[in-house]
N, C-alpha and C positions, 0 to 999 in steps of 0.2 A: 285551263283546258286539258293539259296535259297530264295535271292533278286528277282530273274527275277520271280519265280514261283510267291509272292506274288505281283508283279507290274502285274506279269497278274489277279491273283484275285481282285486286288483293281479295275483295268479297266475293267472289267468286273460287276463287284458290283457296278458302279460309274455309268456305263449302266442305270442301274435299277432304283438306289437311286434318279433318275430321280422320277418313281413312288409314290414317298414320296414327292419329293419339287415343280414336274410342272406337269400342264397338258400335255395329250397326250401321256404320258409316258408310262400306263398301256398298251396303244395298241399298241404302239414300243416295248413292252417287247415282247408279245405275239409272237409279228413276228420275233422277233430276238431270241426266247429263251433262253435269257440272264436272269439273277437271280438279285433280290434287292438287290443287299450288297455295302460291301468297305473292306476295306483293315487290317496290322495287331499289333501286339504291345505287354505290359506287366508291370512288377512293379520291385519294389526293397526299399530299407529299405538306400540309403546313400543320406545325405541331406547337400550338400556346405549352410552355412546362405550367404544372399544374398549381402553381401560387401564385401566378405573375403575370399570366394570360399572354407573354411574350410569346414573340414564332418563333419559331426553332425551325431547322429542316434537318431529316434524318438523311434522304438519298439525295443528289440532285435533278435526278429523273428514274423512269422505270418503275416498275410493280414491285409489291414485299413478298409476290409469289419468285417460288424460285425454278430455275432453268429448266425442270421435267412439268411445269404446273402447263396448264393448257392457253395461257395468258402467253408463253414466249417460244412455239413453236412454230419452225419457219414452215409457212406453207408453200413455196415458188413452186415444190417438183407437186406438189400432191395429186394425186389423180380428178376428175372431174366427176359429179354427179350426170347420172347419164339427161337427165332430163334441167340441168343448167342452165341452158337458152332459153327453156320456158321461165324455171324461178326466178333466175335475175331481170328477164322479161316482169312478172312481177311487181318485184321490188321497185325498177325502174319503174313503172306503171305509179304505183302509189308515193312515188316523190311528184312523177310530173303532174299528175294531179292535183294534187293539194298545196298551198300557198305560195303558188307561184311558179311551181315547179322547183325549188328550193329546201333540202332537205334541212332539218333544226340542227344548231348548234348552242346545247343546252348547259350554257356557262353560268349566267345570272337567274336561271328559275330550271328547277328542276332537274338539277345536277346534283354531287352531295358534298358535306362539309367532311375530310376526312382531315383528324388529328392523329398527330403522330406523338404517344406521350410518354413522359420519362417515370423511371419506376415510382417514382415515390407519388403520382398521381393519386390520389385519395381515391376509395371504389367506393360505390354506392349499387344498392339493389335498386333498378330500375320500374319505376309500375307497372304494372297491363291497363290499359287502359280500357281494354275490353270494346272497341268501335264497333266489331262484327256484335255485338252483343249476343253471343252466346251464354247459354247457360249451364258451362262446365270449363272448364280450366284444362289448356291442352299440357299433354306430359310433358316436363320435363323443360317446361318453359321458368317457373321462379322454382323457387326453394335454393336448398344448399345445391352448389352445383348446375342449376341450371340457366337457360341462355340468358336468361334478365338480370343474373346471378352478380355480383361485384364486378361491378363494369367500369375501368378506370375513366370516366368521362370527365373532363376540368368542366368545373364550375360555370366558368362565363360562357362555354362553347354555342355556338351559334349555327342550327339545324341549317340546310341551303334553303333560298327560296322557295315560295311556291308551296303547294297544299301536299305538298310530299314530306315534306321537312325531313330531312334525310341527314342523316350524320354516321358516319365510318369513324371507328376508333379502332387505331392500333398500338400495340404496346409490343414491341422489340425486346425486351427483355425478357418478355414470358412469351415473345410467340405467338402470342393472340390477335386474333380480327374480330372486332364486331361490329355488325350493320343494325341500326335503328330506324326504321321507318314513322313517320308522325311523330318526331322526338316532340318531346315538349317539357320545358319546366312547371308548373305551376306549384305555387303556394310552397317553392324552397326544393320541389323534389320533381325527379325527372320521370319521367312517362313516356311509353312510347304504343304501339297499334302493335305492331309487328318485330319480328328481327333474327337475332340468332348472332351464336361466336364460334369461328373457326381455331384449335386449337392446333401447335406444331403447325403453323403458316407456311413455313418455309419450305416445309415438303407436303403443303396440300397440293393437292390438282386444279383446286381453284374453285370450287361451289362449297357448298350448303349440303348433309345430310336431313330425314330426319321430317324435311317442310318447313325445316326454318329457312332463316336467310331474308334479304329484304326484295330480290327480284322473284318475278313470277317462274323462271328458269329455274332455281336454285345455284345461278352461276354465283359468284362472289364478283357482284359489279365493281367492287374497290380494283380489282384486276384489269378490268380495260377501261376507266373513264381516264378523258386524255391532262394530264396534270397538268398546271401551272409551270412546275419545272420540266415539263416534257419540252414544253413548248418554247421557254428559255432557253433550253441547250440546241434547238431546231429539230430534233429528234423525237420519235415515238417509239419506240420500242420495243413494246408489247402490243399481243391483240387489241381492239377496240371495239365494246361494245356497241349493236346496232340495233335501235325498237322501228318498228313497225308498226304501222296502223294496221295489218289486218296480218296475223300468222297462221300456219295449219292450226287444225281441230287440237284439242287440248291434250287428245290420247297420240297424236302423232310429234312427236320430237324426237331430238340425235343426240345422240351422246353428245358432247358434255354436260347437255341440259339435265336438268333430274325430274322436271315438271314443263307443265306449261299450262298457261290463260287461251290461246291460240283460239280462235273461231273461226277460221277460213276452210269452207269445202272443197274447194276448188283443186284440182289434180296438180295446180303449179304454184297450190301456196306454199309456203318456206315455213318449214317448223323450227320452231324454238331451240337454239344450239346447233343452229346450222351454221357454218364457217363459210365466208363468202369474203374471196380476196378480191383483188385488185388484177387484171391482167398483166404479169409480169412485164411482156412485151412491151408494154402502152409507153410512149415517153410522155413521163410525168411532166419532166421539167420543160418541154412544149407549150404547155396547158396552158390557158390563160384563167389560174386560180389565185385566189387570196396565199397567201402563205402558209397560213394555218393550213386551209385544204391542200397546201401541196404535201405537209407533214402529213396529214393525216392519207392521202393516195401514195406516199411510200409507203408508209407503215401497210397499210393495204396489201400494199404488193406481197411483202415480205410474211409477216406476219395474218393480215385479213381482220375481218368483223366477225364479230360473236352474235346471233341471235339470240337477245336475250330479253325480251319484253314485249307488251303492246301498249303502242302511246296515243298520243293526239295526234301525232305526226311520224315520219320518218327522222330520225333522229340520234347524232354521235351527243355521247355525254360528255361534259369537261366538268372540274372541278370548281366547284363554286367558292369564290373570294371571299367569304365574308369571312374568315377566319383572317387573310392577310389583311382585308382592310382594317381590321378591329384593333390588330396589332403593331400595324404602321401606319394608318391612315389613307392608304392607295390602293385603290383597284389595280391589280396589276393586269387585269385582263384588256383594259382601255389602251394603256399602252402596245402592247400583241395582239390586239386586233386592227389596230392604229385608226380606232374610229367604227371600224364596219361595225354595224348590230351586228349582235348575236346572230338574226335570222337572216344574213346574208353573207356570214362566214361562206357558205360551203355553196356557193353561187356556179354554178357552173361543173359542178363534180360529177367523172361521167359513170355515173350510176349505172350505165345498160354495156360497164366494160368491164362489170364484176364477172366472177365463175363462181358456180355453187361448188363445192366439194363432196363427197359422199356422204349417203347417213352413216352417223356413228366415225367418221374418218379420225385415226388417231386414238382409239378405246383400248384399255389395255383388256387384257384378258381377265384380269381381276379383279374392274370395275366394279364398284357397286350396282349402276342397271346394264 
């Protein structure tokens, strides 16, 4: 379900990202009013070295964005969007609606598999597998140099579930990030839909130039999906990305965003890259939530959610285990959720106690948009 929402955001976005790679594009947008973007993704902290498919771990929690990136900025003073009570109004609308009133906590489907891998990981050029089936080749995706370019991905890696198949590779050594949407092996060689590489990571700000990237925002979702080791140590962090079933119109987004899928008309939908914390005041530790949601309503506070996609549902990303299971044999996630499904992690989370933030809040002067 949450696969098909985001294959229609990616083809939609693919539409566009036309505008970015060929001519003529900008006037087929116009007529079509379809939006620049693509597709979606995220991070994680377990790393097979690349002959042995063992895990490794590089941090024990936290993002590989560093302290100026848009992942670990505290939001508590920030000012407010003037029109806040309607968004978060909103947001809270489209949880208590939909499956129970129960927002998704996307660990076993629809999360992504991120490796963390050590230098001597063998690269490989990755294919296009070409799904949008166009018939031109966007710039600056293969060849020498580009995003599909010598991608350090181990061999046995395993995409997250789900019709996303999504895998984040990172490499500490060079500094690089990349997001793979629709990975796939077939026939010895890896393939992917979509994606893009962030190079110098450590002082990115945390998205995608360009229309790559695997999320429809252009955020670099490896930055706020909530890790395995987040969750271990009781702590979160950094920001945390937040999808939505219905976001503003596709030309209306905030900084940090660089795009958006968004189809909402409505005067108090919440565009893509919108920051939406947690009410400071609120006692968390009052609440009667799972664990996990209590980690994830601090982190809220401090730090806040990132709008960065449109899904099936309302929905935090976690990092998808199959990397640790492959490597030790254990879901670690069974154990930290102690039982609860996935879909009733975040049971009771008071969604109508968020604040919006202003458009664009936190954009340097020297932004790219």
């Amino acid at each position: 379900m949450f696969g098909t929402r985001r294959l229609f955001a990616a083809l939609t976005a693919v539409a566009a990202l036309t505008a970015v790679t060929a001519a003529g594009v900008e006037e087929a947008d116009a007529a079509t009013g379809r939006s620049p973007l693509v597709s979606r993704g995220s991070r994680a902290h377990a790393t097979p070295p690349a002959n042995t498919g063992a895990l490794s771990v590089l941090n024990p929690r936290g993002t590989m964005f560093g302290p100026a990136s848009v992942w670990r900025q505290d939001v508590r003073t920030a000012p407010l969007h003037a029109n806040s009570a309607a968004m978060v109004a909103n947001v809270a609308k489209q949880v208590a609606d939909h499956y129970g009133g129960v927002a998704a906590f996307n660990a076993h489907q629809y999360g992504t598999s991120v490796y963390t891998v050590p230098a001597n990981t063998p690269k490989v050029d990755v294919q296009w597998n070409n799904c949008f089936k166009w018939n031109w080749t966007p710039t600056g995706l293969l060849g020498p140099g580009g995003q599909f370019s010598q991608v350090p991905i181990p061999a046995n890696a395993i995409p997250a579930a789900g019709t996303d198949k999504q895998i984040t590779i990172y490499s500490p050594e060079t500094d690089q990030l990349w997001e793979l949407w629709i990975a796939e092996k077939v026939d010895g060689r890896w393939r992917a839909c979509w994606g893009g590489r962030i190079d110098r990571v450590s002082t990115n700000p945390g998205y995608f130039l360009g229309g790559f990237g695997v999320s429809a925002s252009g955020l670099a979702l490896a930055g706020g999906v909530i890790g395995i080791k987040d969750v271990q140590s009781g702590s979160i962090d950094h920001a945390m990305q937040l999808q939505l079933l219905e976001a503003a119109q596709w030309n209306n987004f905030s900084w940090p965003a660089q795009r958006s899928d968004g189809n909402g008309k409505t005067a108090d939908a919440v565009p893509e890259g919108t920051r939406l914390r947690l009410d400071p005041a609120l006692d968390v530790e009052s609440l009667p939530l799972h664990p996990i949601a209590k980690m994830v309503a601090r982190a809220a506070q401090k730090y806040g959610f990132i709008v960065t996609d449109r899904s099936g549902a309302v929905a935090v990303v976690a990092e998808a285990p199959g990397a640790a299971i492959q490597a030790t044999g254990v879901d670690p996630w069974k154990k930290l959720t102690g039982g609860t499904p996935d879909y009733a992690v975040m049971k009771g989370f008071p969604w109508d106690r968020l604040q919006a933030l202003p458009k664009d809040w936190g954009k340097p002067a020297n932004a790219p948009r």
